[in-house]
C-alpha positions in Angstrom: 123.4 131.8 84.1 119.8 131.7 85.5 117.0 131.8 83.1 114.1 134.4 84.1 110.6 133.8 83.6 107.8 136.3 82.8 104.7 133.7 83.7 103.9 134.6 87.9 100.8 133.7 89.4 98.8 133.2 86.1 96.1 130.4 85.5 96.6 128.8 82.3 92.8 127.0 83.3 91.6 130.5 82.6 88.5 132.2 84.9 91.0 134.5 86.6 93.9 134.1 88.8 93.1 132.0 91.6 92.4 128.0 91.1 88.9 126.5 92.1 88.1 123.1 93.4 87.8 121.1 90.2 91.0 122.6 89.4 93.1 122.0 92.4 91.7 118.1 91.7 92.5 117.9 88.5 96.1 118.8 89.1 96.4 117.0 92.3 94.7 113.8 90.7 98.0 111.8 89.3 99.5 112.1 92.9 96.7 109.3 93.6 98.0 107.3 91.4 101.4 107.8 92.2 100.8 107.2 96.0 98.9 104.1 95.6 102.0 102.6 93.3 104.3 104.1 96.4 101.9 103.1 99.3 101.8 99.4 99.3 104.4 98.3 96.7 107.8 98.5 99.1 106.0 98.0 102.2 103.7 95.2 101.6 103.0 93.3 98.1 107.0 93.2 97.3 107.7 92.0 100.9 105.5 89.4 100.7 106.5 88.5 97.0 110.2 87.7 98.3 109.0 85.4 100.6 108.6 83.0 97.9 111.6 83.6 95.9 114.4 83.7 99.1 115.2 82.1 102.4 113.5 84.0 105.0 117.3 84.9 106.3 118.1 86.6 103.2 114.4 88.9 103.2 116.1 92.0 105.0 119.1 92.2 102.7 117.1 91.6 99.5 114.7 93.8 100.5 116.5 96.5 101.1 118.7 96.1 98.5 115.9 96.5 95.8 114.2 99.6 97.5 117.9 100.8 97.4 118.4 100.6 93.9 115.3 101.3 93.3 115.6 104.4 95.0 119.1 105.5 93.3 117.3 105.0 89.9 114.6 107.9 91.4 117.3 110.0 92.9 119.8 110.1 89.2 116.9 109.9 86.7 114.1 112.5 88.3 116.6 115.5 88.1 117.5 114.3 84.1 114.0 113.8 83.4 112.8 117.6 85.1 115.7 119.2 83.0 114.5 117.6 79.7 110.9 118.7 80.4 112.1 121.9 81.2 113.9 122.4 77.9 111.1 120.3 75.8 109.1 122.4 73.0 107.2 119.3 71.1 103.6 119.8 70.0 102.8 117.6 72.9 103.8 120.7 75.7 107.0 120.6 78.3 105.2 118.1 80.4 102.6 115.6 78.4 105.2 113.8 76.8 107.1 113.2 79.4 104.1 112.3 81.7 102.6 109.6 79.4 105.9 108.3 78.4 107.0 107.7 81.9 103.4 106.3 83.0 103.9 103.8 79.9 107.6 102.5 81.0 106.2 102.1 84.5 103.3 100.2 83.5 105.6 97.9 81.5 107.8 97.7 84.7 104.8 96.4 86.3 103.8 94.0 83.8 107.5 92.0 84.1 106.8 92.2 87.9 103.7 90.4 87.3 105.4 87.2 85.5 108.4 87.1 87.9 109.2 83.9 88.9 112.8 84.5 90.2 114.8 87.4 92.1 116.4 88.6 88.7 113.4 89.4 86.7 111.7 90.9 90.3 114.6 92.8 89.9 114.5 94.0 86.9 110.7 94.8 86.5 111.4 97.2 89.6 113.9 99.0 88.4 112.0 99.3 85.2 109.1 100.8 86.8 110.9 102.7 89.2 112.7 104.6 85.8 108.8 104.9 84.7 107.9 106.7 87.8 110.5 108.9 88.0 110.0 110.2 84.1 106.6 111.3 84.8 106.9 112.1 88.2 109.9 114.6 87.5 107.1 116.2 84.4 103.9 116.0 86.6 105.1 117.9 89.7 106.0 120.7 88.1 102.6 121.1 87.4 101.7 123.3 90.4 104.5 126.1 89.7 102.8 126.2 86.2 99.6 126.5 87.3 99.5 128.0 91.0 99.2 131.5 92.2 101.9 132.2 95.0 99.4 132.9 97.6 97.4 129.8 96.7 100.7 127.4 97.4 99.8 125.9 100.9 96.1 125.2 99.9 97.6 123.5 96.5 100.4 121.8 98.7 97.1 120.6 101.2 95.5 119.1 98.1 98.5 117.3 97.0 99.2 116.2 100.9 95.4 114.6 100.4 95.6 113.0 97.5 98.9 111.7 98.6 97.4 110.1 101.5 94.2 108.9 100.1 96.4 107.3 97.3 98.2 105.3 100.1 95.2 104.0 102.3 93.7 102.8 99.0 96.5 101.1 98.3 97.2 99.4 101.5 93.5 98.8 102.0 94.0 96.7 98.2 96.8 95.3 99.8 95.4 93.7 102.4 92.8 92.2 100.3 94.4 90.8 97.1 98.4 90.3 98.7 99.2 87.1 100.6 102.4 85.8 101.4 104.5 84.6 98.5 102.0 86.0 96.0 101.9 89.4 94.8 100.7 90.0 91.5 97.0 91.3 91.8 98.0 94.3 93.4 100.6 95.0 90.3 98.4 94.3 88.2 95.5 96.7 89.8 98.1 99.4 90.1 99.4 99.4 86.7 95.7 99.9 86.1 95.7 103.1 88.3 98.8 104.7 86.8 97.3 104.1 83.4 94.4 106.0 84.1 95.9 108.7 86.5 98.5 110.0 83.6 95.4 109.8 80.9 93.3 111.9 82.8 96.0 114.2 83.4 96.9 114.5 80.1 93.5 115.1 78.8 92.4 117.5 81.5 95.2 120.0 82.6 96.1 122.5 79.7 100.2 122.9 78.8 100.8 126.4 80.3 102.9 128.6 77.9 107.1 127.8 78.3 108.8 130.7 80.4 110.7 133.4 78.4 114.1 133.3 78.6 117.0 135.6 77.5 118.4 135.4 74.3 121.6 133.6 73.7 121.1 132.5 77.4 123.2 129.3 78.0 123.6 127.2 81.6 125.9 123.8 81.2 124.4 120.6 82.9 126.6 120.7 85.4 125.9 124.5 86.6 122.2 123.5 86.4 122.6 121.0 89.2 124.6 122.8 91.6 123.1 126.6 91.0 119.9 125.2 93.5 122.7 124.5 96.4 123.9 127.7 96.2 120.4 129.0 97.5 120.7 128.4 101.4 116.6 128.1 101.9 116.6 125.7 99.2 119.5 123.5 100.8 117.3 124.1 104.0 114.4 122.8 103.0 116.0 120.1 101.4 117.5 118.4 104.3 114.3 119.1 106.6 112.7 117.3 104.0 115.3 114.5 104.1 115.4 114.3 107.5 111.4 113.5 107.7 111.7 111.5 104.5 114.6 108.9 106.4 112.2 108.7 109.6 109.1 108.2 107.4 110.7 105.3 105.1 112.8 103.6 108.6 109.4 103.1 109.7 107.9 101.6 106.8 110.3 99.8 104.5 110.4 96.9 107.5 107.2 97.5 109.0 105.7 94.3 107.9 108.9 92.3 109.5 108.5 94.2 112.4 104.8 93.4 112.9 105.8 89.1 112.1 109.0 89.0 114.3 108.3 91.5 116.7 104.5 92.2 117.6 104.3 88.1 116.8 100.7 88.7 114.6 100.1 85.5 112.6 98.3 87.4 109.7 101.2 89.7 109.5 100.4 91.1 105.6 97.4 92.1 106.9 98.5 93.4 110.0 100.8 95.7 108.1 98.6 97.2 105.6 96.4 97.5 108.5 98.5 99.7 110.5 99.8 101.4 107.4 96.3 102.1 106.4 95.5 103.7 109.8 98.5 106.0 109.9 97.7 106.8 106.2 94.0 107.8 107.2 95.1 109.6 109.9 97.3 111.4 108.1 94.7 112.1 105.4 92.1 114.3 107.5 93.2 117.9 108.0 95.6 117.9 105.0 93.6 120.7 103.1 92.7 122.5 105.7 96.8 122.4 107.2 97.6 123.4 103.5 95.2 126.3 103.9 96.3 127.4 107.3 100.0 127.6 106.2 98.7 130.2 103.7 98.1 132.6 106.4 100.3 131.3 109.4 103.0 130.4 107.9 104.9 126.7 107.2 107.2 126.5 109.7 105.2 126.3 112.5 103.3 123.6 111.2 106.6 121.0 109.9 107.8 122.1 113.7 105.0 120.9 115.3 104.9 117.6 112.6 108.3 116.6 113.3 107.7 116.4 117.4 104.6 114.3 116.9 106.4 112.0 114.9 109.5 111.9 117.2 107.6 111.6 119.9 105.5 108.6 118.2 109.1 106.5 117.1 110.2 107.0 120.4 106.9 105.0 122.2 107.9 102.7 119.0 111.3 101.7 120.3 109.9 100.4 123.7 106.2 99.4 123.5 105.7 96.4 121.4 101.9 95.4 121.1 99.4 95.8 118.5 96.9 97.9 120.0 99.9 100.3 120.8 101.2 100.3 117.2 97.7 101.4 116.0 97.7 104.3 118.4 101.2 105.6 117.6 100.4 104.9 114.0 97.5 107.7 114.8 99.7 109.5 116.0 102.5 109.6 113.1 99.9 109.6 110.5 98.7 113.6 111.9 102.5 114.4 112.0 102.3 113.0 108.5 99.6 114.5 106.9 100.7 117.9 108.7 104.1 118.1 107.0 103.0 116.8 103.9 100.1 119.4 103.5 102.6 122.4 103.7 106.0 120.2 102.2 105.2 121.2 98.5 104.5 124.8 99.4 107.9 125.1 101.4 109.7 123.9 98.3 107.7 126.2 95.7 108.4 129.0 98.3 112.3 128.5 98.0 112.5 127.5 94.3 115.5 129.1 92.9 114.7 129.6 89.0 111.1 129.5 87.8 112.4 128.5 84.2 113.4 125.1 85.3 111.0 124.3 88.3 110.8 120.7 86.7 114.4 120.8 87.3 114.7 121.9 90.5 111.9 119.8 92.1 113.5 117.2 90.8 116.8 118.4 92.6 114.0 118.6 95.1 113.2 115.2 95.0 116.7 113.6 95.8 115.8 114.7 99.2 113.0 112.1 99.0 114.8 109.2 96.6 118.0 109.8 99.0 116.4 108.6 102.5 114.8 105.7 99.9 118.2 104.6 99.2 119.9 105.1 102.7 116.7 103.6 104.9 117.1 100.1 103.7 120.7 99.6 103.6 120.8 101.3 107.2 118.0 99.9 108.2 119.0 96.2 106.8 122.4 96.3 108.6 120.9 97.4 112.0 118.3 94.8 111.9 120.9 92.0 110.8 123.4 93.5 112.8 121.7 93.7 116.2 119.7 90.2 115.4 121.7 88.3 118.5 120.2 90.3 120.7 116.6 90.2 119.3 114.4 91.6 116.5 112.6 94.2 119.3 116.5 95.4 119.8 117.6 95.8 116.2 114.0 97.5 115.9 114.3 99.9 118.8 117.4 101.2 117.8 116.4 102.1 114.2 113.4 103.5 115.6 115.2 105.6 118.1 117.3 106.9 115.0 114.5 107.5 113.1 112.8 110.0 116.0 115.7 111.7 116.0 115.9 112.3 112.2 111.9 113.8 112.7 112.9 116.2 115.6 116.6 117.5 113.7 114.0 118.3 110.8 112.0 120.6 113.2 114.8 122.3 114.5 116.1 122.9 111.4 113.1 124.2 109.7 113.2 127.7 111.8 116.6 128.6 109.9 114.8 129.5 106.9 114.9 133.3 106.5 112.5 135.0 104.8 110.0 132.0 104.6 107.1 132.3 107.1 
């Protein structure tokens, strides 16, 4: 049975309906944190931390082996974590708790990560912090469906889209300075640091909005919980354009910093990596708002259409041109498909959300379309790369980036079945 919800399109800041600037920061600030754990972590400081603790024949499969796992703790705990939050009443409010809680296990992740001198206990801090993330993750992006007037979605979603993408330059611009090969634990220790702060300013700044009414006597098992969302078709559609962009996005970037050593041949190839991460990132960063404010009045789909054949179109030169100075372009180039889609992504989803009782829940469900292309990139990725190594790393490369492309453009064909959704 689906649980109603009396709270639409209030402000629980107070001073009317719609959210100012200071607000939309506030609750847009922990995404900073979040992105700067996310930016760097897989695609530069752990790569580079590997390199001292394996031969470099086994980095592909151990790396994509922990961003797999890594990603299947996201994908089963996110969903758990949103229902809880959802259901929560402690003193603390559905979300705090949660939030903190979460930011803590991460940080502790991040701390074992620090001290690892051997695969297992990389291994383990990872996981560890991955659980953290995905606790107050799961609590903290349900956030804007508390707080967010419907017709104030895309410019919220813009703001999330920008801190997102200012979260990641910083991190790969830290990156670049404080991670070299074989040593990696500055940048944990600077983002356990960011984290920290991010969830205490979130906790002290954004109020707990009252818990949605629901019926009395209502009861949903676990198990109806997770499939009701699937029975939405606009919800199932938004989740697989979001998959599909997600499983371009993370093909690209789990190996980028192999790619940029055995492919473009750059000696400095930690740096060259967060580098051309950083560009993309920065790329992606300008316009987000605004994008997120347009889709308010033109509509989404337009906008993740035109995202996903930038990015396509960007893979595709990818696959065949290997220099430097034309991996910084097409990073340009996917960081405005980038920062397009991920201005309007959060609005799509609120748009479609199926039960406004449990929007922790269902962003959660949400999420696996993120924490799924996580998991499947590196294994697919890994066994491309190894499996096409005979014939050259700019082969196994092109292929997965000719996959990838096609991934971006399915998303923005997809995208126009959604009915009802501008």
């Amino acid at each position: 049975m689906a649980y109603t919800t009396t709270m639409e399109g209030t402000s629980p800041f107070g001073g009317g309906d719609r959210l100012g600037l200071r607000h939309q920061l506030l609750l847009s600030a922990y995404w900073f944190s979040l992105s700067f754990q996310g930016g760097a972590l897989l695609g530069v400081a752990i790569p580079a931390h590997i390199l001292g603790l394996t031969s470099n024949g086994n980095k592909v499969w151990v790396l994509g082996l922990l961003g797999g796992f890594s990603s299947l703790v996201l994908m089963v705990a996110q969903p758990i974590a949103g229902t809880l939050s959802d259901l929560s009443s402690t003193r603390w409010g559905r979300r705090r708790s949660f939030l903190v809680s979460g930011a803590a296990v991460n940080v502790m992740g991040l701390a074992l990560m620090i001290a690892a001198h051997n695969l297992t206990l990389l291994f383990a801090g990872f996981m560890i912090t991955s659980f953290g993330e995905a606790v107050s993750s799961a609590s903290y992006q349900a956030y804007l469906p508390d707080h967010v007037p419907k017709e104030q979605y895309g410019e919220a979603s813009g703001y999330v889209g920008a801190m997102v993408m200012l979260g990641t330059l910083v991190s790969f611009g830290v990156a670049g300075l404080v991670v070299q090969p074989r040593a990696a634990a500055p940048f944990y220790m600077v983002t356990a640091l960011v984290v920290a702060a991010g969830a205490v300013l979130t906790a002290i700044a954004i109020p707990e909005p009252p818990a949605p009414t629901r019926p009395v006597g209502a009861r949903a098992s676990w198990r109806e919980m997770w499939v009701a969302p699937f029975r939405h078709p606009n919800f199932v559609l938004v989740f697989v354009t979001r998959a599909l962009m997600m499983l371009a996005l993370y093909a690209l970037f789990t190996f980028v910093e192999y790619y940029v050593r055995d492919v473009i041949h750059v000696t400095r190839f930690v740096q060259g990596a967060a580098l051309v991460a950083g560009v993309a990132t920065l790329a992606a960063l300008f316009g987000g708002v605004f994008t997120g404010w347009l889709s308010d009045r033109i509509g989404r789909k337009l906008i993740v259409s035109g995202a996903s054949v930038l990015m396509a179109s960007a893979l595709t030169v990818l696959a065949f041109v290997h220099s430097l100075s034309v991996l910084l372009v097409v990073g340009i180039v996917f960081g405005i498909a980038l920062g397009a889609f991920s201005a309007v992504d959060w609005a799509l989803a609120m748009d479609v959300l199926p039960d406004r009782a449990f929007v922790a829940k269902d962003l959660g469900i949400w999420g696996i379309s993120t924490s799924l292309p996580q998991t499947i990139a590196p294994f697919v990725g890994g066994a491309v790369l190894v499996g096409l190594s005979p014939f050259g790393a700019d082969v196994g490369f092109g292929a997965l980036y000719l996959g990838a492309a096609a991934c971006a453009a399915a998303s923005g064909v997809i995208v126009w079945r959604l009915q009802g959704v501008r």
